[in-house]
N, C-alpha and C positions, 0 to 999 in steps of 0.2 A: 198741437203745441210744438213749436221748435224745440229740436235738442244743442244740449252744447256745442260749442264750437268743434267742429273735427276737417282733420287735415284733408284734403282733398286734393288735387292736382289734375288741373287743366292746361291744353297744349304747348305741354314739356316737351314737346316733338318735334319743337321750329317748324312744323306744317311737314314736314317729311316720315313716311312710314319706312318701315325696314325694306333697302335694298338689298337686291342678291349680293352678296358677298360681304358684306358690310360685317357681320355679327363675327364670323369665320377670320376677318381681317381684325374687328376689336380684339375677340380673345389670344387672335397668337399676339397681337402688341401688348396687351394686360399682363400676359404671362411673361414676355420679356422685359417690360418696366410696368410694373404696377399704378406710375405715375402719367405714364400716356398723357392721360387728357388735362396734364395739369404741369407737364414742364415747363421749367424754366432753362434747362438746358437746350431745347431744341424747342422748333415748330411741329406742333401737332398734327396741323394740316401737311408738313410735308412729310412725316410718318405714316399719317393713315390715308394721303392721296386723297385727301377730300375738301372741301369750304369750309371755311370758319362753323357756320352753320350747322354743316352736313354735321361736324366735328361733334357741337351740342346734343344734334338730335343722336349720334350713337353712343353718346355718352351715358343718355339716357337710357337708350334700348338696350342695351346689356344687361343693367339690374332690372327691367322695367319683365326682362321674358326669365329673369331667374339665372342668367350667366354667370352674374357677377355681383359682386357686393364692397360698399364702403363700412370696413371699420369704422364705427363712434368715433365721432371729431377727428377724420380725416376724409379728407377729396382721394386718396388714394384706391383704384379699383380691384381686388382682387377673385380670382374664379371660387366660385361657391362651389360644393360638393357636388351638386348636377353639373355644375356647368364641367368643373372636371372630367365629369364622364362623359358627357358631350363632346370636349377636346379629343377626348383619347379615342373618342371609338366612331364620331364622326365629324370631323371639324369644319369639312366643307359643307353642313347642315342640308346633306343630300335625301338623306332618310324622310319617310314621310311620318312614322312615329318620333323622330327629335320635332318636325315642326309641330305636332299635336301636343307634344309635353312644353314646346315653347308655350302655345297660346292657355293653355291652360294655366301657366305658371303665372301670363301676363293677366289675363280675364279674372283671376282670385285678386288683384291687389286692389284693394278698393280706394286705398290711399294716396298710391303711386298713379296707379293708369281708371282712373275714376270712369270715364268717359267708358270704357271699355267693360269694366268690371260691371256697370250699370246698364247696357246692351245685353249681355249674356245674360244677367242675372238677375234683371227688374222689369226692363224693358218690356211691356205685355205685347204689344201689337207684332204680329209675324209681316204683318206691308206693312210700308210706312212711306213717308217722305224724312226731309232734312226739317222741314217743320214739327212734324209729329215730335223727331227726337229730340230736338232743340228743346221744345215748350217741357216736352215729358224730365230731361234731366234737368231742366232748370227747377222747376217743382221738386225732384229727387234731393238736390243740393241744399236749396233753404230748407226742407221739413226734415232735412240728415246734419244741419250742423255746418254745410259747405258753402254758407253764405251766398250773394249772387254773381255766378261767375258772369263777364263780362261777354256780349251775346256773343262778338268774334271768336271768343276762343272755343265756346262750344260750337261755331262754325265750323273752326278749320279742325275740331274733334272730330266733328263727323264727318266732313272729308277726308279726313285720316283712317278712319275706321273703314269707310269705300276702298279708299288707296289699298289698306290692308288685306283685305278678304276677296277684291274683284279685281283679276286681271286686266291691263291696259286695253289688250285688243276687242276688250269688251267697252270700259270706261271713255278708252277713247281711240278708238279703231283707226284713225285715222293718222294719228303720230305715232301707233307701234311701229316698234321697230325690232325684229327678233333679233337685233345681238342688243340691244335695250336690257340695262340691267337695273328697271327702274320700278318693275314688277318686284312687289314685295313678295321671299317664299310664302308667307302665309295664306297667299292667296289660292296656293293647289290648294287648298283643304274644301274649298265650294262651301262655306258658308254663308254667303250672301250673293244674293242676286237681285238682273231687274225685275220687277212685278208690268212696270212699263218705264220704257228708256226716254221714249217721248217727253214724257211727262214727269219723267226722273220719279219715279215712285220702286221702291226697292224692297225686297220680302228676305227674310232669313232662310236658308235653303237646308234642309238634313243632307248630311253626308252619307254617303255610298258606305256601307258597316263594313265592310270589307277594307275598307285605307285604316281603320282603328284597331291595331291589333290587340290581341287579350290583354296581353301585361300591359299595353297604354293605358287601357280599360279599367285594367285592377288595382294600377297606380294611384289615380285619380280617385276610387273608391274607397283601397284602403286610406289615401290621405285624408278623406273626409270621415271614414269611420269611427275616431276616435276609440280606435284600440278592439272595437268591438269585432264578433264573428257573423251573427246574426243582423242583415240589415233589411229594411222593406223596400220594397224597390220601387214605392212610390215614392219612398228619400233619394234613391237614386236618381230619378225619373224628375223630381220635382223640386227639390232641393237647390236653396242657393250654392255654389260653388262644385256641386257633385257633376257626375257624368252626363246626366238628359240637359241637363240647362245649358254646361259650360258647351255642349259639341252641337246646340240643336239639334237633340233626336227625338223622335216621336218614339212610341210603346215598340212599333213592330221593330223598326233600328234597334233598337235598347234591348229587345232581346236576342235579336238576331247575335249581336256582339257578345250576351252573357251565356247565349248559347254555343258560341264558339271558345269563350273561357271555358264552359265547363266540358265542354269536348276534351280539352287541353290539363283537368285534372285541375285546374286553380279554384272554381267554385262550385257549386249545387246551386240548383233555380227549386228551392220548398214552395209547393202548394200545399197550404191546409189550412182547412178553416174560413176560407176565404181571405187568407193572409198570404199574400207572396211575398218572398223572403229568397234573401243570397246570403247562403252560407260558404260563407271564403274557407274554406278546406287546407291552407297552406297560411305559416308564420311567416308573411313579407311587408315590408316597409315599403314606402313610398320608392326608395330609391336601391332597393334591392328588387324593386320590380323593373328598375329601370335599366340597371346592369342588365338582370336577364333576357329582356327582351333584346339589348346588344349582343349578349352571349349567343341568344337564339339566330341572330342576323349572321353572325362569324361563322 
């Protein structure tokens, strides 16, 4: 049975994923006119150095990875409380925990960045083609409320979501170009690859537990904990919107990372009973995990 209507959003991206320098370039213009993308005293394009286009799709990407946010009943953009600490402690998005708390911020919106939030967190198949994800989110959309999006735009989704996660000189070896700044950062993080290039078939890849540091780890966790201390880390593990889904990791990654938090004094990995369980041992929020993991970096 279909459920009600629900807001969904399909390629809000003008077909363009995040460029290097693009986000780093939104928040210092946000910050000096909050109206950026919407003056009428000047051109936008010739503020942020980019296409009419390009303009839409960063307009989108700012709120879209958690940068930035519109007050109710305004076009106006201003830096969200991460995104502020983003500014201050890394602005040229060099760190490789800012791009892990980006993609996390973006893969939870189910509303905003649909296409995405649905890869990470519905999507069963580990290989697939553009076929496989097309047919799978279109099914996801009608039996969610998101009517039938129209086939192109979940096309150029999921060429967006390749653009995002797989670097050029893999995508397309033959037009890189190493001063090319057309490699999205999100694509260090090695979450997708090809299964065969040939034949464009493409698998979800686990990341190396070492680029995820604790506090990124514990961030994610306590945001999904709902206040609690005690959680099972098959929620962790299995869980829409938590750590094993949002970062594709399998059991042995998922530990390897909760056993370098609890090296570090943040949690406890409980066996009993046949119940495994993370006992978070410190009072942190989402975004006092986030400060200290900068703090940790300084």
């Amino acid at each position: 049975m279909t459920k009600g209507k629900r807001s969904m959003k399909f390629r809000a991206h003008e077909t363009f994923s995040i460029r290097k320098g693009w986000l780093s370039k939104g928040m210092k213009q946000v910050v000096k006119d909050p109206s950026v993308f919407v003056s009428k005293e000047y051109n936008p394009m010739d503020v942020l150095g980019i296409g009419s286009n390009m303009v839409k799709s960063l307009r989108y990407w700012l709120p879209a990875v958690g940068l930035s946010e519109s007050p109710k009943g305004k076009s106006a953009q201003y830096l969200t409380e991460f995104g502020e600490i983003v500014y201050k402690n890394d602005p040229y998005i060099e760190e490789i925990g800012t791009l892990w708390l980006l993609h996390y911020n973006l893969v939870k919106q189910q509303d905003v960045a649909t296409s995405w939030f649905f890869f990470f967190n519905h999507f069963q198949l580990s290989e697939f083609s553009k076929e496989d994800f097309t047919i799978a989110l279109a099914n996801y959309a009608k039996m969610n409320g998101g009517g039938e999006p129209p086939v192109r735009s979940l096309d150029d989704d999921f060429n967006c979501i390749i653009n995002t996660y797989m670097p050029r000189y893999k995508t397309a070896p033959t037009k890189d170009d190493p001063e090319s700044n057309m490699d999205c950062p999100l694509s260090e993080l090695g979450l997708i690859d090809y299964c065969n290039r040939k034949e464009k078939t493409y698998k979800k890849a686990i990341p190396a537990a070492h680029t995820i540091d604790p506090l990124i780890a514990l961030a994610i966790i306590v945001d999904n904990s709902n206040g609690r201390k005690e959680i099972p880390l098959a929620e962790i593990q299995n869980k829409q919107g938590n750590l094993g889904k949002v970062f594709n990791l399998d059991a042995i990654t998922l530990l390897l990372i909760l056993n370098a938090a609890e090296r570090e004094g943040y949690v406890e990995v409980v066996r009993t009973a046949g119940l495994d369980q993370l006992h978070i041992t410190q009072e942190l929020s989402f975004l006092e995990c986030v400060r200290l993991y900068y703090e940790k970096l300084s």
